[in-house]
C-alpha positions in Angstrom: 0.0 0.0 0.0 1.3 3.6 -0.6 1.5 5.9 2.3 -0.8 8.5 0.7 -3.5 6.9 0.1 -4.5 7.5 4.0 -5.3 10.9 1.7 -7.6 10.2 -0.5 -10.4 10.1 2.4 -9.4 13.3 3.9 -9.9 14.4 0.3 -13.3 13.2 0.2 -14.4 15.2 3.5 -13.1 18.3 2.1 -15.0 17.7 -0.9 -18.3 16.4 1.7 -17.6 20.2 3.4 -17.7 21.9 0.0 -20.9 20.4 -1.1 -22.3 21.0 2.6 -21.3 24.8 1.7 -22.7 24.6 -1.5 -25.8 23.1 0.1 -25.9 26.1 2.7 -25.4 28.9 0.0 -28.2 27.5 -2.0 -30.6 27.4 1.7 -29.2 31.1 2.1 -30.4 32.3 -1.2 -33.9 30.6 -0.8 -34.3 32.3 2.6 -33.3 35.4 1.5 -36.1 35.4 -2.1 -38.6 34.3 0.9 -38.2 37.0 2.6 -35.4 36.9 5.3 -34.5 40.5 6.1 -31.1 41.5 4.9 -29.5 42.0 8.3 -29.4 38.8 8.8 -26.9 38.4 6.4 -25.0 41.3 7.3 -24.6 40.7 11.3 -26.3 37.3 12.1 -29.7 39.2 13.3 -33.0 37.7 12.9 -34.7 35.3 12.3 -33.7 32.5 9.6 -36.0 29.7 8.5 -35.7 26.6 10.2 -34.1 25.0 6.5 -31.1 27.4 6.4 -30.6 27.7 10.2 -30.4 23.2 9.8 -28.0 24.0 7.1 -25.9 26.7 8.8 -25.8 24.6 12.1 -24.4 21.1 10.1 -21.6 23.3 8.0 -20.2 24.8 11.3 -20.8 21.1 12.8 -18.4 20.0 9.2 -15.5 22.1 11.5 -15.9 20.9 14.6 -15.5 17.4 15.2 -13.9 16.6 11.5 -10.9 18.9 12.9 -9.8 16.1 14.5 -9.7 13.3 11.3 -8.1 16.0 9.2 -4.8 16.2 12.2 -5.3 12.4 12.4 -4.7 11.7 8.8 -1.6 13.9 8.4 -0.1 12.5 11.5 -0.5 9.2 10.0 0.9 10.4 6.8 3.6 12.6 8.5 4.9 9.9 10.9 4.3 6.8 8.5 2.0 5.1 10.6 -0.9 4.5 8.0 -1.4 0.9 7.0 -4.6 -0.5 5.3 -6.9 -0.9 8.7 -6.1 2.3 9.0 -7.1 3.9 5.6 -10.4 1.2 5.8 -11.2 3.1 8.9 -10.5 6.5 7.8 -13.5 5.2 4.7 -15.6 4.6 7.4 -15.5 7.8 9.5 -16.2 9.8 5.9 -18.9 7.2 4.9 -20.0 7.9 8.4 -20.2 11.7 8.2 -21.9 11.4 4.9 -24.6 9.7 6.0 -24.6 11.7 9.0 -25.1 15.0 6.8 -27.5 13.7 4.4 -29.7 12.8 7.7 -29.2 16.4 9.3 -30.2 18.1 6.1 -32.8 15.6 5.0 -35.3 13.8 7.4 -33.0 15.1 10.6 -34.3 11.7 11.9 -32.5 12.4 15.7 -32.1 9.0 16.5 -30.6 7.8 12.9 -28.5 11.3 13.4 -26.9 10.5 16.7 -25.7 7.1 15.9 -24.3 8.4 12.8 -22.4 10.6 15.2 -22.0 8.4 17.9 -20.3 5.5 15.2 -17.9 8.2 13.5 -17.0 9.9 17.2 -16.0 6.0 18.1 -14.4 5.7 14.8 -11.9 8.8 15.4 -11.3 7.7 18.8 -10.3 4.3 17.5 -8.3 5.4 14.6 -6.5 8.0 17.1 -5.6 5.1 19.6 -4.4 3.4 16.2 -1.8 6.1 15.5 -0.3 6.3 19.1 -0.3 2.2 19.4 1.4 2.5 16.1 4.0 5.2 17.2 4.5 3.7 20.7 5.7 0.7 19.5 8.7 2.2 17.2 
């Protein structure tokens, strides 16, 4: 296996985040032809439709948590610790966030939601325990 191919999944959760801000620009735009007052936009006053607040709330969530995969996947790559479990779990946690937006900005189906969140959370944790195992027994 190549070392960089522990990238290629942190590619596709920057490409997840882009659609997500795609996703949020298109929620602003139809709040704002339905009537959302201007200053909104300008200095986050107001009201905002419960659509683009949903989408608002899951982009900021796409720079939280994620944070942690992205330093994750460069230590990994920096420190050579990245094998194939390791890459197979790095698919997971993005197939996991996936899902995990496409409930949030769908049916928001809470339950379905928090497991999505719960799995990836246990997924990071795993793959960060990974890492230091990895580096611990150089």
């Amino acid at each position: 296996m190549q070392s960089f191919a522990i990238l290629y999944p942190a590619f596709a959760m920057a490409f997840l985040t882009f659609g997500v801000g795609v996703w949020l620009l298109m929620m602003r735009i139809k709040a704002y032809k339905s009537g959302t007052h201007p200053s909104y936009f300008k200095f986050n006053e107001g009201d905002l439709p419960a659509y683009a607040k949903q989408a608002e709330q899951h982009y900021a969530n796409l720079f939280e948590m994620p944070v942690l995969f992205y330093v994750i996947v460069l230590l990994a790559f920096v420190t050579q610790t990245a094998n194939l479990g390791l890459v197979l779990l790095a698919w997971v946690y993005v197939l996991l966030r996936a899902g995990h937006s496409y409930v949030h900005l769908g049916t928001n189906k809470l339950l379905l939601r928090r497991n999505m969140f719960l799995a990836s959370f246990i997924i990071l944790v795993v793959m960060w325990v990974w890492v230091l195992l990895a580096l611990l027994m150089r």
